[in-house]
C-alpha positions as CSV (number, residue, x, y, z in Angstrom):
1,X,12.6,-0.6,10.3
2,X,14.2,-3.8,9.9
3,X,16.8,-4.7,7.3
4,X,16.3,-8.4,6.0
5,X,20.1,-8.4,4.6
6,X,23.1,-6.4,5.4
7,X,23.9,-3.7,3.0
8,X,26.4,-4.8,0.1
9,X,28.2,-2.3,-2.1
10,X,27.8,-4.6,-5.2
11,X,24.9,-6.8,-6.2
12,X,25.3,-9.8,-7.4
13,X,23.6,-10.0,-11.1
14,X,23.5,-12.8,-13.0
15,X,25.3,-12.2,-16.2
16,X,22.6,-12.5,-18.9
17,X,21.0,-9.3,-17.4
18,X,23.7,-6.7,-16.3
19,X,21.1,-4.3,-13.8
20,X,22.6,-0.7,-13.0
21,X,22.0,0.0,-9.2
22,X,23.8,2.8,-8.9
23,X,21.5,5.3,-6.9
24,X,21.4,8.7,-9.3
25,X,21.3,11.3,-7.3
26,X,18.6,13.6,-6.3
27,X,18.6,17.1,-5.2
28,X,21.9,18.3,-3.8
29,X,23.3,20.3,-0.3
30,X,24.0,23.5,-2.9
31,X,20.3,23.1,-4.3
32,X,19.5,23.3,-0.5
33,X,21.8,25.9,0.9
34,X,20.7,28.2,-2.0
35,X,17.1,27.7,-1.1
36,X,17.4,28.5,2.4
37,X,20.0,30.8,1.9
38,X,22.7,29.1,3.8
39,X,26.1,28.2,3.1
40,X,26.3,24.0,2.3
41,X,28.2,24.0,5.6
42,X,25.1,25.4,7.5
43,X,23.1,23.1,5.8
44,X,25.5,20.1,6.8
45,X,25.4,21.2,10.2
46,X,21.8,20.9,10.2
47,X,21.5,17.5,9.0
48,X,24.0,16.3,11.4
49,X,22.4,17.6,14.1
50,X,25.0,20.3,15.1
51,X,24.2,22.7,18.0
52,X,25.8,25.9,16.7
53,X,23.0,26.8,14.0
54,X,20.4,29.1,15.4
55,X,16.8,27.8,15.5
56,X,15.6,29.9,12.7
57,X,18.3,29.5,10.6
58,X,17.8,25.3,11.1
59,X,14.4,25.6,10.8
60,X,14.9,27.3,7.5
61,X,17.1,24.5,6.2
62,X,14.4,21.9,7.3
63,X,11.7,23.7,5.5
64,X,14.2,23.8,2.3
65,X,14.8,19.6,3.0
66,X,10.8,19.4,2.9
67,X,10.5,21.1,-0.2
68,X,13.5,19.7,-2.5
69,X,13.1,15.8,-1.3
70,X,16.3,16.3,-0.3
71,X,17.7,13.1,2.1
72,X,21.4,13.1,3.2
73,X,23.5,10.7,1.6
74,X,25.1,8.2,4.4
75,X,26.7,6.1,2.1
76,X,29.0,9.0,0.6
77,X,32.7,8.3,1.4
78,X,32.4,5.1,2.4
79,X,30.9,3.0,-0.6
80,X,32.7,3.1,-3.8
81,X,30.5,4.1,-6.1
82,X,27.5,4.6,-4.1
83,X,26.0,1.4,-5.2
84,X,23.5,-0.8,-3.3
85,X,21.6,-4.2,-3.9
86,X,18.8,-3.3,-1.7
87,X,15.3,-2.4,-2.1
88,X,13.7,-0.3,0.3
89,X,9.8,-1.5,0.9
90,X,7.4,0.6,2.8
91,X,3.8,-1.7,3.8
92,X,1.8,-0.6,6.5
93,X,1.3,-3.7,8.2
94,X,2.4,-7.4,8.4
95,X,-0.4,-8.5,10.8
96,X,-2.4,-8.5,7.7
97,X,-1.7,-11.5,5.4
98,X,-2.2,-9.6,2.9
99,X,0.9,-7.5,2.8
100,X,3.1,-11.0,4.0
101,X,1.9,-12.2,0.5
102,X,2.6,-8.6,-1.6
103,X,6.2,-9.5,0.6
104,X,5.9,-12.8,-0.4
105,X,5.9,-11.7,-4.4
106,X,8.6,-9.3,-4.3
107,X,11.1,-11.5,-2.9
108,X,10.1,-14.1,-5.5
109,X,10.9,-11.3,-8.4
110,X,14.4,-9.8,-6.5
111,X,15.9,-13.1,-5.4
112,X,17.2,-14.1,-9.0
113,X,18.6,-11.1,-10.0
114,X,20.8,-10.6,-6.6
115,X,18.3,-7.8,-5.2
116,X,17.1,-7.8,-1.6
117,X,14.2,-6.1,0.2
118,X,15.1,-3.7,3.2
119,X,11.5,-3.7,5.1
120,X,9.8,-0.7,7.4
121,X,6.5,-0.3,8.3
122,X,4.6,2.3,8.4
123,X,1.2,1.5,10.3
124,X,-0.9,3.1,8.4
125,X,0.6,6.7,9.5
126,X,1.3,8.6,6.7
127,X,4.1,10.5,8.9
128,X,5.3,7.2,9.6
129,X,6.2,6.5,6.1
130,X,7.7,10.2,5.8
131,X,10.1,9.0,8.3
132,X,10.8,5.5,7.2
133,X,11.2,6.7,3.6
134,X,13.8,9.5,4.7
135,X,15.5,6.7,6.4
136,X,15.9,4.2,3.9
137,X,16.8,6.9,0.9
138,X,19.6,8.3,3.3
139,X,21.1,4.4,2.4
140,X,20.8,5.1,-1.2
141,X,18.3,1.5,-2.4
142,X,18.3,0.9,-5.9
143,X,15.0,1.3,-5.9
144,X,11.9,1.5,-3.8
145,X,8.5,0.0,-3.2
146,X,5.6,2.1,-1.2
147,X,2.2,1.0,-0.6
148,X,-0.6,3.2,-1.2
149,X,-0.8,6.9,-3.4
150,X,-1.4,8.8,-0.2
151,X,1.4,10.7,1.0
152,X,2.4,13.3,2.6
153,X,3.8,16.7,0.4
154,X,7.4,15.5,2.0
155,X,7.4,12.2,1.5
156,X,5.6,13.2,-2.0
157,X,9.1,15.6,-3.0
158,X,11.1,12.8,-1.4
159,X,9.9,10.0,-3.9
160,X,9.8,12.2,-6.8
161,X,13.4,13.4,-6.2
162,X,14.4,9.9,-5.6
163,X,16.5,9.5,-8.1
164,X,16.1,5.8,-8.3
165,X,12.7,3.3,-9.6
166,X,9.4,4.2,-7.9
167,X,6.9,1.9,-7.6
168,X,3.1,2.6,-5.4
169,X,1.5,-0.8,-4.4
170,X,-2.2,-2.0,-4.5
171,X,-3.8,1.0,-6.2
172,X,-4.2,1.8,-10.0
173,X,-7.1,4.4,-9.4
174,X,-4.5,7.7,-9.1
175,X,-1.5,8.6,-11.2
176,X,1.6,7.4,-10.0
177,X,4.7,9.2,-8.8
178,X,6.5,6.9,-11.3
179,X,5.5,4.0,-11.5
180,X,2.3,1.4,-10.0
181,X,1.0,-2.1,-10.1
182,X,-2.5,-3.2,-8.6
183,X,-5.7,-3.3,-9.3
184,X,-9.0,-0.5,-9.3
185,X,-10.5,-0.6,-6.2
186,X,-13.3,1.7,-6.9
187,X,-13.7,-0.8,-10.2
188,X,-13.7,-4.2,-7.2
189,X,-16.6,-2.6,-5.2
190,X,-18.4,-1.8,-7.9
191,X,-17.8,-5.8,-9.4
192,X,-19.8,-6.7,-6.7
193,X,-22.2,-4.6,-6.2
194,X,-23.1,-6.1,-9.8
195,X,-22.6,-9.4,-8.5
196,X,-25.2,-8.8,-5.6
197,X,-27.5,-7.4,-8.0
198,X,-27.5,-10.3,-10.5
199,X,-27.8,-12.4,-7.8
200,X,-31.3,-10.8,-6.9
201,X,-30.6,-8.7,-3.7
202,X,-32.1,-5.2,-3.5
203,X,-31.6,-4.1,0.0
204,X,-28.0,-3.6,1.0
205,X,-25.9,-2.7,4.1
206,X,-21.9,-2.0,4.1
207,X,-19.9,-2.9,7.4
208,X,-16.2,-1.3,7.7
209,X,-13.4,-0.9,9.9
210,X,-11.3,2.9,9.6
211,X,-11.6,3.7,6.0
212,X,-9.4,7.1,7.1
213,X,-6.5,4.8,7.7
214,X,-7.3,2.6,4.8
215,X,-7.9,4.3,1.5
216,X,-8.3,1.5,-0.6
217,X,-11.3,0.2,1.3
218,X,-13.1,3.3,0.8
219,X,-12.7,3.4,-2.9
220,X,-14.1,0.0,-3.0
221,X,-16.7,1.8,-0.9
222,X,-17.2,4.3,-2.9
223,X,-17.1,1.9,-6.0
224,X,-20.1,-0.5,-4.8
225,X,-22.0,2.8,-3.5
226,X,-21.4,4.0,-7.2
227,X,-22.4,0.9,-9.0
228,X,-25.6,0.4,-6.5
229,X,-26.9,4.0,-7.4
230,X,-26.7,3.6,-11.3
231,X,-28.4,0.9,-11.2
232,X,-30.9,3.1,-9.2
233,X,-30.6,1.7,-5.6
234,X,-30.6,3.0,-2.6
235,X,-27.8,3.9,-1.3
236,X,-26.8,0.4,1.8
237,X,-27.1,1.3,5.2
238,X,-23.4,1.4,7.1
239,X,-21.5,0.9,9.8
240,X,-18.1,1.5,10.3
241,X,-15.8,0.0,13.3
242,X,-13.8,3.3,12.9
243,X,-11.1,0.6,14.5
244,X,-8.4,-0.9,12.4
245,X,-9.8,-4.0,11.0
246,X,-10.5,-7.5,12.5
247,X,-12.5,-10.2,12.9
248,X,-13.9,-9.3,15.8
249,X,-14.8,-5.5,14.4
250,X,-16.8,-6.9,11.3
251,X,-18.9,-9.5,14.3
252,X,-19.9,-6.3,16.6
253,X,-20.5,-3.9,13.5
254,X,-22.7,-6.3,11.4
255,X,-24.5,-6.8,15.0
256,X,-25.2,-3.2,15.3
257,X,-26.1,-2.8,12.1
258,X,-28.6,-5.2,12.1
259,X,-30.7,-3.6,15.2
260,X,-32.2,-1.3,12.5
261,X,-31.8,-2.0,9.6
262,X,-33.2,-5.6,7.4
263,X,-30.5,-5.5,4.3
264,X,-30.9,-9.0,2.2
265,X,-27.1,-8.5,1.4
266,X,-24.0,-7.1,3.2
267,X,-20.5,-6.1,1.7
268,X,-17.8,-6.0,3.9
269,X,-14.2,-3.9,3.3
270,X,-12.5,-7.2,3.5
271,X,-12.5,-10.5,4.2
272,X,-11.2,-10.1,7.6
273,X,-14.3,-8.2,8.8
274,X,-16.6,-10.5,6.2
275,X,-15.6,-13.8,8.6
276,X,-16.7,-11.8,11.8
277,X,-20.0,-11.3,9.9
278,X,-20.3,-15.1,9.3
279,X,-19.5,-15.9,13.0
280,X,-22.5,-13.4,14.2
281,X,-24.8,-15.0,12.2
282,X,-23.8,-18.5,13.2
283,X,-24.7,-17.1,16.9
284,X,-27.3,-15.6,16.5
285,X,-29.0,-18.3,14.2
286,X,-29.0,-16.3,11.0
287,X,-29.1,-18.3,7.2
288,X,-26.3,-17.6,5.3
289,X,-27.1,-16.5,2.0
290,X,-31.2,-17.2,2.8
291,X,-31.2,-15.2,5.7
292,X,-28.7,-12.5,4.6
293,X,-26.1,-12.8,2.2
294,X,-22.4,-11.7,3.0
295,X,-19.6,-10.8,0.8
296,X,-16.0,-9.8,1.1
297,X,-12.7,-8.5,-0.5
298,X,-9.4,-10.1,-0.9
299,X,-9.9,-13.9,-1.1
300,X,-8.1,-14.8,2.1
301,X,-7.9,-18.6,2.9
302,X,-9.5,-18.1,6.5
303,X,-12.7,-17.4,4.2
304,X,-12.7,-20.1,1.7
305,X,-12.6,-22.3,4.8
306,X,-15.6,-21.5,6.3
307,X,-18.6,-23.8,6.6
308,X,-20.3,-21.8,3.8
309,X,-17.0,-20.6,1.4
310,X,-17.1,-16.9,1.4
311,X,-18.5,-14.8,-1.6
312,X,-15.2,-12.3,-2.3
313,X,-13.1,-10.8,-4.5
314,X,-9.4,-12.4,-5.0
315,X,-7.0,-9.7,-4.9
316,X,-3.8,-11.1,-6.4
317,X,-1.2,-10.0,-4.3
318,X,1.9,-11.8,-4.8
319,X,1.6,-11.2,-8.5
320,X,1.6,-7.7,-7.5
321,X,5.0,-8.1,-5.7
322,X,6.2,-9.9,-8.0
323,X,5.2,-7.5,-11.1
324,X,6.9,-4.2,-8.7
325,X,10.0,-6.2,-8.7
326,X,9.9,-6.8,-12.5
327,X,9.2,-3.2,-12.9
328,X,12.1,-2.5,-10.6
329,X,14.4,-4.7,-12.4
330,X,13.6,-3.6,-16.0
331,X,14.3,-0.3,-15.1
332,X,17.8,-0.7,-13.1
333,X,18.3,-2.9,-17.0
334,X,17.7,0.6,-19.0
335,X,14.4,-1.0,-20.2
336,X,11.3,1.3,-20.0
337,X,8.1,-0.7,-18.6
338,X,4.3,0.9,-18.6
339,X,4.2,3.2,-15.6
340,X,1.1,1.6,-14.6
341,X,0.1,-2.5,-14.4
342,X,-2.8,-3.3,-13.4
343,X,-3.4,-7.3,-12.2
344,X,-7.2,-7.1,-12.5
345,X,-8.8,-9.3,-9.4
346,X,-11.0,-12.3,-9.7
347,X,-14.6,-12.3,-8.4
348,X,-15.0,-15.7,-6.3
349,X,-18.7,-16.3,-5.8
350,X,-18.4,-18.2,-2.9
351,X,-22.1,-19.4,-0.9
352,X,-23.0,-16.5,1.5
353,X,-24.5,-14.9,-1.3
């Protein structure tokens, strides 16, 4: 986890909004100690990593931690106040633009009002995350920013006993913990499998990368299967990288997809894997859209630059930083936003298909 400012003990606000960053707090060492049955000593001993508390009686504490979302407090005692102008951000990667850019929009919505992201990343590991976010709440953030509605049932107390603004990233489709800002993905897939439709095509294959790891893809999976089978299509043939996504993962699966199957049209989980698609037709000599046509999700530039402008679906991300940071900021104020924002996404119709 990286911290991208050092930790202040009072923000900086300018003085036509007064934001409150005190950290409320969340569930308590008593709430904890009378769970396990312990004495808040015991429990403090535990946390602190003390060797004179039997195993069974620690691992009793742990499994009270788990279940109240309890996270110990390092700022008590030596900030006044327990106040903070940091907020902690959990993405699971920053080798995918994608996430720069969701980065990119919640700095653009903090910086004004004197509020700073403190950055981990969590891989795509869900117990990744469990850690990072027991990490960053033990500093007491005015609020926080995760990506995604899967999480574990720790990290799952942990958030909802928070005590501070919540807000999940990228994904409107499941009921928040709080509060979230993104778009449907089941709702993109389904855009295009309309899209394709209209266009004529009536054969259809789907190339992915590890839709275990990424659970937005396979709702837009799901979505485009969805949309395809109303309209009383059969379902596209697949193949799935089972790696993490890349171009070179969407090249070799849309090759091995090809040696048995003929689709007319091909929708990729992004726009990553979508260019490695272009590039094996180029080799091997394949039309693009005549030949087969190729679509994608996300609207990256890579893709608009191509010889033939990719077919996609413009995700918005930096307006879904930015909008977390408003929601952030209008809640620290005492103002009450909608729990749930959704940014819509723009079908680009590109010429692969």
């Amino acid at each position: 986890m990286t911290r991208s400012t050092p930790l202040t003990a009072s923000p900086q606000a300018p003085r036509r909004r007064r934001l409150r960053a005190d950290a409320v707090a969340g569930p308590t060492l008593a709430e904890v100690a009378a769970r396990a049955g312990v004495s808040e000593i015991t429990v403090s001993r535990v946390m602190r990593g003390a060797g004179n508390v039997s195993k069974a009686t620690a691992a009793r504490v742990m499994e009270a931690v788990r279940e109240t979302g309890y996270v110990r407090n390092r700022l008590a005692g030596s900030l006044a106040g327990h106040r903070s102008n940091q907020i902690g951000v959990l993405l699971p990667s920053l080798g995918n633009i994608v996430f720069p850019d969701v980065l990119n929009g919640i700095e653009d919505g903090l910086e004004a009002a004197g509020f700073h992201p403190v950055l981990g990343i969590t891989h795509y590991r869900p117990e990744r995350e469990e850690h990072l976010l027991a990490s960053l709440l033990a500093w007491r953030p005015a609020g926080l920013i995760v990506t995604g509605t899967r999480h574990t049932a720790p990290a799952r107390a942990m958030l909802g006993a928070a005590g501070v603004p919540v807000v999940e990233v990228m994904d409107v489709d499941t009921a928040p913990v709080d509060m979230a800002v993104g778009i449907s993905h089941r709702a993109a897939g389904a855009a295009m499998a309309q899209h394709l439709l209209a266009r004529g095509y009536r054969r259809f294959g789907y190339v992915g990368h590890d839709l275990t790891a990424d659970e937005r893809a396979a709702q837009r999976r799901d979505g485009f299967r969805a949309a395809l089978a109303e309209a009383g299509m059969d379902a596209p043939v697949e193949c799935l990288s089972g790696t993490p996504s890349s171009v070179g993962a969407g090249r070799e699966a849309l090759a091995r997809l090809l040696e048995g199957a003929a689709p007319q049209a091909v929708f990729f989980s992004n726009d990553d894997m979508a260019t490695g698609g272009v590039f094996h037709c180029l080799a091997a000599g394949i039309d693009l859209p005549s030949g087969l046509a190729i679509a994608g999700f996300n609207g990256l530039e890579i893709g608009q630059q191509l010889p033939r402008p990719l077919t996609t679906i413009g995700s918005r991300r930096r307006d879904i930083g930015r909008t977390a940071a408003g929601m952030i900021l209008a809640r620290l104020a005492g103002e009450a936003p909608a729990p749930v924002a959704d940014v819509g996404f723009t079908l680009i119709p590109g010429a692969t298909a």
